[in-house]
C-alpha positions as CSV (number, residue, x, y, z in Angstrom):
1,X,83.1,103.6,66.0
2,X,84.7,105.3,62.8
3,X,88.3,104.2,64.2
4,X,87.0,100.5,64.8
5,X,85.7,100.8,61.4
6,X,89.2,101.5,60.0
7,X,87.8,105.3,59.2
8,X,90.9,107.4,60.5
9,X,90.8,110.3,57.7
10,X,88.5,112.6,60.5
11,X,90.0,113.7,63.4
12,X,88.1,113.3,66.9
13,X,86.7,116.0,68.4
14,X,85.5,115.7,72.2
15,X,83.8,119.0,74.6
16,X,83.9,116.9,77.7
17,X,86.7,116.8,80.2
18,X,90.1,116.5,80.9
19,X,89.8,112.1,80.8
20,X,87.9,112.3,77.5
21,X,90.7,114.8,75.5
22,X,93.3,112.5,76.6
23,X,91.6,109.4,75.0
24,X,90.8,111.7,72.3
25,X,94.6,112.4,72.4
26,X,95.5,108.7,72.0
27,X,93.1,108.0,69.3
28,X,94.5,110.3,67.1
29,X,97.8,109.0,67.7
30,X,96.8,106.1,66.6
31,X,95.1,107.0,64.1
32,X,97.9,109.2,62.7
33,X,100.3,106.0,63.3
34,X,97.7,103.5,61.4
35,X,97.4,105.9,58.9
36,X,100.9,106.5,58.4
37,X,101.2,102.8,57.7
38,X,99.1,102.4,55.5
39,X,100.8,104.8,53.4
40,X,104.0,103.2,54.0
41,X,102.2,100.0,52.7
42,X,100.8,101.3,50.1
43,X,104.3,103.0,48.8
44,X,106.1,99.2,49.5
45,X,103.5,97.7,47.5
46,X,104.0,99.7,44.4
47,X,108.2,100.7,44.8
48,X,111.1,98.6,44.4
49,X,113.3,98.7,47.5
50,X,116.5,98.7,46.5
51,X,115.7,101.7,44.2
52,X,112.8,103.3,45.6
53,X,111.3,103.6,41.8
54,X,108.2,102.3,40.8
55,X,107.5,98.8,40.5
56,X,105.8,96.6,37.9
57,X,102.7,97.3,39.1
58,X,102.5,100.6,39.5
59,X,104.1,101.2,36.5
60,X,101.1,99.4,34.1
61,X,98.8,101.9,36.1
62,X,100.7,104.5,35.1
63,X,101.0,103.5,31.7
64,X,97.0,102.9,31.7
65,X,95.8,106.2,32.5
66,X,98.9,107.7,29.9
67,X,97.2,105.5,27.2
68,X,93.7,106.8,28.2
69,X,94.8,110.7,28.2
70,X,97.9,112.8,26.4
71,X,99.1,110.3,25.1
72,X,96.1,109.6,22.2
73,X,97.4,112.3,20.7
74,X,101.2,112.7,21.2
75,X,101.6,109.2,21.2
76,X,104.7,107.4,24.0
77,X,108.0,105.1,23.5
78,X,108.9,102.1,26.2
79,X,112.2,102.0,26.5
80,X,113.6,98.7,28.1
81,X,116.9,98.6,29.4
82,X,119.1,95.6,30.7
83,X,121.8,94.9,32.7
84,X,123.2,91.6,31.0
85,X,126.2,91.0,32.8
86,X,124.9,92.1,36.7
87,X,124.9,88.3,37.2
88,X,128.9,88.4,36.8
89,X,129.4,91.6,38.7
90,X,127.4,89.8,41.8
91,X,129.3,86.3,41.3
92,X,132.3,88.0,41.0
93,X,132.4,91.2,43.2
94,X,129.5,90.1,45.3
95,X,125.9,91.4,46.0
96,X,126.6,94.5,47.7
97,X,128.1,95.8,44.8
98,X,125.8,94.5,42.5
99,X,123.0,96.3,44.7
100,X,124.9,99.4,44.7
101,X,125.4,99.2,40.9
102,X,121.1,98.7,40.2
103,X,120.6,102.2,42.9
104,X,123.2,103.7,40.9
105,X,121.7,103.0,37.1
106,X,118.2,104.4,38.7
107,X,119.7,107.4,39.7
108,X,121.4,108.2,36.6
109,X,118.1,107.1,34.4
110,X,116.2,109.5,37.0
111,X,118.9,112.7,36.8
112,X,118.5,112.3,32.8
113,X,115.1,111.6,32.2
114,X,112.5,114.4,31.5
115,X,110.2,115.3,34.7
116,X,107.3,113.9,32.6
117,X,109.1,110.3,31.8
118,X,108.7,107.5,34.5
119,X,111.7,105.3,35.1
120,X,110.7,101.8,36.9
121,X,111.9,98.9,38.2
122,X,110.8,95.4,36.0
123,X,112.8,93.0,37.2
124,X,115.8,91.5,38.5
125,X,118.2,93.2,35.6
126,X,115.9,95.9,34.1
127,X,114.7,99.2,34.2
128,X,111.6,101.1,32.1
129,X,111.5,104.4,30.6
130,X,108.5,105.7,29.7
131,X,108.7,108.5,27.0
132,X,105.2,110.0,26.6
133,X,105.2,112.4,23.3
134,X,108.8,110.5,21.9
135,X,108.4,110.4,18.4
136,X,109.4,107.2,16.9
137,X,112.1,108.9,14.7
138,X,113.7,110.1,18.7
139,X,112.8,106.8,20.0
140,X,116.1,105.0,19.0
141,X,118.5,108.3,19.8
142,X,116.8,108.3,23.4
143,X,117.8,104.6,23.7
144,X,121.2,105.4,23.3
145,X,121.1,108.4,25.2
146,X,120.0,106.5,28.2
147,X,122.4,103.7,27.9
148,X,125.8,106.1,27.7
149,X,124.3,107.7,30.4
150,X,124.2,104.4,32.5
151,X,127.7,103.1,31.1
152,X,130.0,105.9,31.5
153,X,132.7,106.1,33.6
154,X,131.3,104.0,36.4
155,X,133.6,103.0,39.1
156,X,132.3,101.0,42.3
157,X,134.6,99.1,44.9
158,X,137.8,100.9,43.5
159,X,136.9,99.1,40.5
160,X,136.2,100.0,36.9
161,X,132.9,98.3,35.8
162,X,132.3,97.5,32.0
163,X,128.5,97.7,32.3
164,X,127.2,95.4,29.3
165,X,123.7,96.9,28.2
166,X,120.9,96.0,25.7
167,X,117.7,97.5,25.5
168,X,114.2,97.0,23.1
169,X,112.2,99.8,22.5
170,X,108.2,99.8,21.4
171,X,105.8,102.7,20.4
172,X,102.2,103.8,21.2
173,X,100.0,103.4,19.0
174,X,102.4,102.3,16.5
175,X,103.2,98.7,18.0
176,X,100.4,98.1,20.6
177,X,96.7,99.5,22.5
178,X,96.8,98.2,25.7
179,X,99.7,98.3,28.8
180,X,100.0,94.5,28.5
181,X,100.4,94.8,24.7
182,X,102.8,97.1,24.7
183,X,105.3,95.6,28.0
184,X,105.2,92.1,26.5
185,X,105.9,93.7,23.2
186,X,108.7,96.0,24.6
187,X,110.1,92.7,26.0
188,X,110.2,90.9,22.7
189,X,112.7,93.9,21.2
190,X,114.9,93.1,24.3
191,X,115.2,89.7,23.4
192,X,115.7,90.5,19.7
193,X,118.7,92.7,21.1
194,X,120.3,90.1,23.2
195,X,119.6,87.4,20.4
196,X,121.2,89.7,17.9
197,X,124.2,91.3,20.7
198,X,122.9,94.4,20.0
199,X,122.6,97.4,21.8
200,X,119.1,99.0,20.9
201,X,116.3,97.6,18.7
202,X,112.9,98.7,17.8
203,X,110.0,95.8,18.2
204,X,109.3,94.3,14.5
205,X,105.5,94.0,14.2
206,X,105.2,90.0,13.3
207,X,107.3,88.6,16.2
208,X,104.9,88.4,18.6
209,X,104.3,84.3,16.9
210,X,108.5,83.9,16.9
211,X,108.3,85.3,20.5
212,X,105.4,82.8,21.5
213,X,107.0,80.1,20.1
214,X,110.3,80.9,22.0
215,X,108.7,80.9,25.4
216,X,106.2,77.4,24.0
217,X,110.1,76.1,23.9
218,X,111.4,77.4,26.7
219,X,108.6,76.1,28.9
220,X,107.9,72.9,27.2
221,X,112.1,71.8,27.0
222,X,112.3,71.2,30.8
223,X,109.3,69.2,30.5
224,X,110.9,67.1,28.0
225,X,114.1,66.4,29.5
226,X,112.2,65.4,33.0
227,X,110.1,63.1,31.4
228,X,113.4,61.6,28.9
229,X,111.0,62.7,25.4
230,X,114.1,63.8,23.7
231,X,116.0,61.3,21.4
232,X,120.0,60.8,20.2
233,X,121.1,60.1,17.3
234,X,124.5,58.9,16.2
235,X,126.5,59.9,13.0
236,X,129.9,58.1,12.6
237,X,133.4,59.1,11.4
238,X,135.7,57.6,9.2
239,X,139.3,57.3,10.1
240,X,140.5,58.1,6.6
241,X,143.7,56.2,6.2
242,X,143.0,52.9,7.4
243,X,139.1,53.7,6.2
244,X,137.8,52.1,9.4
245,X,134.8,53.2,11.7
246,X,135.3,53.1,15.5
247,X,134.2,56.2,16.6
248,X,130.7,58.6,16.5
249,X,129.1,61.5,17.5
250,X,126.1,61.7,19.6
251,X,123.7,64.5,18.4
252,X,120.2,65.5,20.8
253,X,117.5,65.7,18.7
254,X,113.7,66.7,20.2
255,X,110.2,66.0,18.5
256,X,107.3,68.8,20.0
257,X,104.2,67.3,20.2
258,X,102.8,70.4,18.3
259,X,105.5,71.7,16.7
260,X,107.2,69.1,15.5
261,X,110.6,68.4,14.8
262,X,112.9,71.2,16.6
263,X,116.4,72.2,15.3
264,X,118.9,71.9,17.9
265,X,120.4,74.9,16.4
266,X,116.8,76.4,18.2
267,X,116.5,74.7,21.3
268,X,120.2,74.5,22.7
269,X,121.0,77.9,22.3
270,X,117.1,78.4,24.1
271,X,118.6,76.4,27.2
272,X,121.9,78.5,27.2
273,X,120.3,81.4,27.4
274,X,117.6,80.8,30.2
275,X,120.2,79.0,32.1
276,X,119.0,75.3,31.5
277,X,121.9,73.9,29.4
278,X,123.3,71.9,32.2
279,X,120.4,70.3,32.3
280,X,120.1,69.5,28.9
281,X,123.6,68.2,28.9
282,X,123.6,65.9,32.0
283,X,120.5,64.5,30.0
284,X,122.8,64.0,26.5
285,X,125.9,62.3,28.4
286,X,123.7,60.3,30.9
287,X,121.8,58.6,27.5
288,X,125.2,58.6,25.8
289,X,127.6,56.8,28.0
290,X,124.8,54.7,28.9
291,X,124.3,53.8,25.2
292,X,128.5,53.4,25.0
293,X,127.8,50.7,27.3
294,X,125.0,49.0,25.6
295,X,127.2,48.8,22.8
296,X,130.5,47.4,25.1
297,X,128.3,44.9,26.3
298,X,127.2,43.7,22.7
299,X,131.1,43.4,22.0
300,X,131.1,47.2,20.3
301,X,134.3,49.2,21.1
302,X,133.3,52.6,19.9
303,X,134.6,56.0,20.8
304,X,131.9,59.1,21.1
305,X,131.9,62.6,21.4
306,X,129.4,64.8,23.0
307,X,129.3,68.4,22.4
308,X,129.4,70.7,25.7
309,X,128.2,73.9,25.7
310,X,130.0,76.9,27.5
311,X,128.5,77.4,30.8
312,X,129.3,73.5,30.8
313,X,133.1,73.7,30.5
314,X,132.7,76.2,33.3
315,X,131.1,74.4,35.6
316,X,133.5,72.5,38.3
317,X,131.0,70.0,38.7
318,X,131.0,68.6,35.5
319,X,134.5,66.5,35.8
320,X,132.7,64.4,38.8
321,X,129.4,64.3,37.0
322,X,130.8,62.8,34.2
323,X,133.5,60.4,35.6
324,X,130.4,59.0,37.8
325,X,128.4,58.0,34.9
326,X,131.7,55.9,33.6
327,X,131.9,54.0,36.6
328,X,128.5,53.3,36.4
329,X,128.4,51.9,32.7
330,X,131.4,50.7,33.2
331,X,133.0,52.9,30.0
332,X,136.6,53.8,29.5
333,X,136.8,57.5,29.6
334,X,139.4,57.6,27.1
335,X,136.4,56.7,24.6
336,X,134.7,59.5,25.8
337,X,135.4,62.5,23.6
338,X,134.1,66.4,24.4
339,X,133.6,68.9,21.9
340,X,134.1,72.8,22.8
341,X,134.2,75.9,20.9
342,X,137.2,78.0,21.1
343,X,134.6,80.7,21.8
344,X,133.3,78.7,25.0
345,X,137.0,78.1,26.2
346,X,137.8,81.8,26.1
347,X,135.0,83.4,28.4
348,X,137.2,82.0,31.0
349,X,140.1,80.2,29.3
350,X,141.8,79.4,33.2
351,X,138.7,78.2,34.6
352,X,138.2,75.8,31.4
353,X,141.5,74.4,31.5
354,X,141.4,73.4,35.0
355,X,138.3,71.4,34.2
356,X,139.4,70.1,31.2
357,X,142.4,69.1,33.0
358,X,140.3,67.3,35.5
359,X,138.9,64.6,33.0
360,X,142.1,64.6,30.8
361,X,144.0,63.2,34.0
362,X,141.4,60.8,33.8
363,X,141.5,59.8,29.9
364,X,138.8,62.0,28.4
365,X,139.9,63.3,25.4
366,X,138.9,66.9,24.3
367,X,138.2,68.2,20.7
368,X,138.1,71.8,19.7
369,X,134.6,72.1,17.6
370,X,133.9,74.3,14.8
371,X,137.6,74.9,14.4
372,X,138.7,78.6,12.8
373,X,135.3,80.4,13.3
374,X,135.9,81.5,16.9
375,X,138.5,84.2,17.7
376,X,141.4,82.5,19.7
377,X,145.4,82.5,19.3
378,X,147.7,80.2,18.1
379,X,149.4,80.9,21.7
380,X,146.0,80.2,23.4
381,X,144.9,77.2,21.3
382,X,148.8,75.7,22.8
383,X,148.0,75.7,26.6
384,X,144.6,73.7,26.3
385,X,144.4,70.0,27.0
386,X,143.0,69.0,23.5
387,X,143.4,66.1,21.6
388,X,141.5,67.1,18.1
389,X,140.7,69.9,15.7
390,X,137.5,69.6,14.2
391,X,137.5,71.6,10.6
392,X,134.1,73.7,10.7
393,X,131.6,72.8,7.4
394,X,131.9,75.8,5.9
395,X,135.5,75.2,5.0
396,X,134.7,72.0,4.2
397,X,132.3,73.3,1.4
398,X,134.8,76.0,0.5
399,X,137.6,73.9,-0.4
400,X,135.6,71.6,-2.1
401,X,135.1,75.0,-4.2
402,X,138.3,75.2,-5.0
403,X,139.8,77.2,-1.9
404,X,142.0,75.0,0.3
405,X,144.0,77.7,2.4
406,X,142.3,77.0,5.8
407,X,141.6,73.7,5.4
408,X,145.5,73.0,4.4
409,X,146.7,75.3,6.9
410,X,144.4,73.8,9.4
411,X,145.4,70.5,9.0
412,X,148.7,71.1,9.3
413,X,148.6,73.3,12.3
414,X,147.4,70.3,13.7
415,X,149.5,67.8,12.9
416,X,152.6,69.9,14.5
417,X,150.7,70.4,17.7
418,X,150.3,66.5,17.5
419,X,146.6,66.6,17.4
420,X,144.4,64.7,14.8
421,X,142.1,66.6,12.7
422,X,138.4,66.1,11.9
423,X,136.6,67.4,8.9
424,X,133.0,67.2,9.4
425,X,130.4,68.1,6.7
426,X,131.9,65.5,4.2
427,X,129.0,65.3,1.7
428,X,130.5,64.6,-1.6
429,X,133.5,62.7,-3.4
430,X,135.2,66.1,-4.3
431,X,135.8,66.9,-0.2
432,X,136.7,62.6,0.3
433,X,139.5,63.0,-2.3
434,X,140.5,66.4,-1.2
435,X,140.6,65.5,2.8
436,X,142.5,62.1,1.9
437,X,145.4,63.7,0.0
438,X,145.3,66.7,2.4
439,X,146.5,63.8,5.5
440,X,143.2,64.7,6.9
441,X,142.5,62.3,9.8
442,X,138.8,61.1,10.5
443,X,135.8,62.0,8.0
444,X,132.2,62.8,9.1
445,X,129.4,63.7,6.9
446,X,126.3,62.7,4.8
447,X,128.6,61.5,2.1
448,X,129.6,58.5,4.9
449,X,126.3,59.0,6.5
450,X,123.4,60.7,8.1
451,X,123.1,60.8,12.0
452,X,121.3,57.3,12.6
453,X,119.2,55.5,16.1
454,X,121.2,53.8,18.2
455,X,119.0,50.7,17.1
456,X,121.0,50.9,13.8
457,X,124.7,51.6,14.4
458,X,125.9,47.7,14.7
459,X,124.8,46.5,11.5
460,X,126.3,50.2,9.6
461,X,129.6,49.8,11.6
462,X,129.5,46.2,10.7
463,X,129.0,47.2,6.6
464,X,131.3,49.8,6.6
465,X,134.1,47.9,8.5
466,X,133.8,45.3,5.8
467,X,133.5,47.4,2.5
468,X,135.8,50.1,3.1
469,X,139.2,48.7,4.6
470,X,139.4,46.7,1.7
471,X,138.6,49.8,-0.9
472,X,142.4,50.4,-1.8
473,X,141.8,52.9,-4.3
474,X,140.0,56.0,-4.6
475,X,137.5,55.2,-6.5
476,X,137.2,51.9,-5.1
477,X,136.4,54.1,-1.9
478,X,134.2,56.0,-3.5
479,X,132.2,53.3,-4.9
480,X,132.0,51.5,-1.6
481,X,130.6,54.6,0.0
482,X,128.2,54.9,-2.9
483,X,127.1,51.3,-1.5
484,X,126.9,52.0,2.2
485,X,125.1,55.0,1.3
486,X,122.6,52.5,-1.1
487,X,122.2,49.9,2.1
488,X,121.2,52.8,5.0
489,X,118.6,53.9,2.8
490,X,120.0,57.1,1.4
């Protein structure tokens, strides 16, 4: 009755004969195999597999009974370590090595731990040291202890791997009471280090509301590009020698319905990081070329650029994404103009070009964004399919200061490559007159005009091409900018 009871921890003891020891016999057996997997349960429930550490779960009971004993007095650190790039090393060199790479950053965390420290598995890319008695002072030295121990020299597949590593740190009692506190706290400095590309970094107290905002964001974009809640807007640039407006860009903008108004320079980076950006664009050049043909059909001929970000220029899908949605509006895809970095070409400048190559045999045109702040050569800036060089507003400002080199130089890099140049962040008369003696070619900025609705780009496009092709002077520019700029409600 104890064994049909699931009570196997007593053997069974029989004094009858030799029929009854032999059922006694198999009882125990089977009460030695039940038993046996139980345990084997009870390890699988609380271990990783890969790397036979401890889990999550086990972990925060660990942690727990830590916070409840030794470690009230001497206090602990929670180091969190991540693996950024094991995404790369499994596309690239497949999941067996990838696997083998995670057994062999436990092992090494394990060999050079203390015997008191725990090292666990959290997730997919990371692993958790727990430090009881590490002082906050050690804390940070640990850290980078830890990570040259997982980075050096490692070798896998007759291959040389450049492990990329970040980690956050948090302390006890310092930064938190509780196991929960103190994980989702740990996590918050790991995202501070990957925001910031840094290697180690201590929790801030205070980001706990930045963190909870981040994930609100996270969470609620997806939500907002399912259900189309996000808007575009449309700001338009002059072509400066014949002072006529043909072309625009198309810029995402998204209202939270409790936060309000969110930058883009918040919420795009968000979707890069968390691997939604393709998403985001899809959304932005499905609403775009579908407004480009709004505006064909109204008898508008205007050329737009979208900006791409760069797991978008990577993507081999994108070329027949895109060419599909000009069919469908019935667009010409040499109106169609997309904006990169230099930075987002260069994680794999082959890759990009074939892409870009894709839709340029087609008639999309390509613009380099942000021109001069990323870190390519003059020889690699030759070999891709562009059409533009869009001057970044910071130079913009700067040469309306009084320091032209990059702007100059810029401009006429371009012109001898035979591309046209775009200076964006036009917001006074000083950078207008500047730009136009320069040879600059197209103008963008407040000073022409904010981003607007697609509700009012006719009637601007209709003002502007009427006031400023016949402004044949400077100031008679000027002043007809100072009148557009009067009529949008500036």
């Amino acid at each position: 009755r104890r064994i049909e009871k699931g009570q196997y921890e007593t053997a069974v003891s029989v004094s009858g004969g030799e029929e009854f020891e032999s059922l006694a016999a198999t009882f125990n057996a089977m009460q030695s195999n039940i038993a046996a997997r139980e345990a084997d349960i009870i390890y699988r429930a609380h271990h990783d597999p890969l790397t036979q550490l401890p889990n999550r779960s086990l972990l925060k009971r660990s942690l727990e009974r830590l916070l409840g004993g030794s470690a009230r007095e001497a206090g602990a650190a929670l180091v969190l370590i991540e693996l950024r790039n094991l995404r790369d090393i499994n596309a690239s060199l497949g999941h067996q090595v990838g696997d083998e790479v995670l057994r062999e950053a436990a092992r090494r965390l394990k060999h050079n731990t203390a015997a008191h420290d725990t090292v666990a598995r959290l997730g997919e890319t990371q692993f958790l040291v727990l430090a009881p008695g590490c002082s906050a002072e050690r804390a940070p030295l640990y850290a980078e202890q830890l990570l040259a121990v997982v980075r050096s020299g490692f070798h896998l597949a007759g291959v040389s791997l450049d492990l990329r590593l970040a980690c956050g740190v948090c302390l006890f009692p310092a930064h938190g009471a509780s196991a929960d506190e103190l994980l989702q706290r740990v996590q918050v400095a790991l995202e501070d280090a990957d925001e910031a590309r840094a290697r180690v970094v201590m929790y801030r107290p205070g980001r706990d509301a930045e963190h909870r905002r981040r994930l609100t964001l996270i969470t609620d974009l997806g939500g907002a590009i399912e259900q189309d809640r996000l808007t575009l807007v449309y700001q338009p640039k002059v072509t400066m020698a014949t002072r006529w407006v043909k072309s625009l860009e198309a810029l995402v903008r998204w209202t939270h319905p409790e936060l309000g108004p969110v930058s883009p320079g918040e919420f795009v980076p968000l979707a890069e990081s968390t691997g939604g950006s393709r998403r985001l664009t899809n959304w932005v050049l499905a609403a775009a070329i579908r407004q480009m043909g709004e505006w064909r059909r109204m008898g508008l001929e205007l050329d737009l650029a979208v900006n791409l970000s760069a797991p978008d220029i990577l993507d081999s899908d994108l070329s027949d994404a895109i060419l599909a949605l000009l069919r469908q509006h019935r667009v010409e895809s040499s109106s169609l103009l997309l904006e990169i970095t230099e930075s987002a070409v260069m994680r794999d400048a082959q890759l990009a070009v074939r892409n870009m190559q894709l839709l340029r045999i087609a008639g999309v045109r390509f613009s380099i964004d942000d021109f001069g702040t990323g870190h390519s050569s003059l020889s690699q800036l030759s070999t891709l399919p562009v059409d533009e060089l869009k001057i970044d507003r910071s130079f913009i400002s700067e040469a309306a200061s009084g320091s032209v080199t990059i702007v100059t130089s810029t401009i006429e890099l371009g012109h001898r490559m035979g591309l046209k140049v775009v200076a964006e962040g036009v917001e006074d008369p000083a950078a207008w007159n500047l730009l136009r003696r320069l040879g600059c070619d197209f103008a963008q900025g407040y000073l022409i005009s904010p981003p607007m609705p697609a509700a009012e780009v006719p009637a601007f496009i209709q003002q502007a091409n009427q006031l400023l092709p016949a402004s044949d002077s400077t100031l008679l520019q000027l002043r007809a900018l100072e009148e557009l700029a009067g009529r949008s409600g500036r």
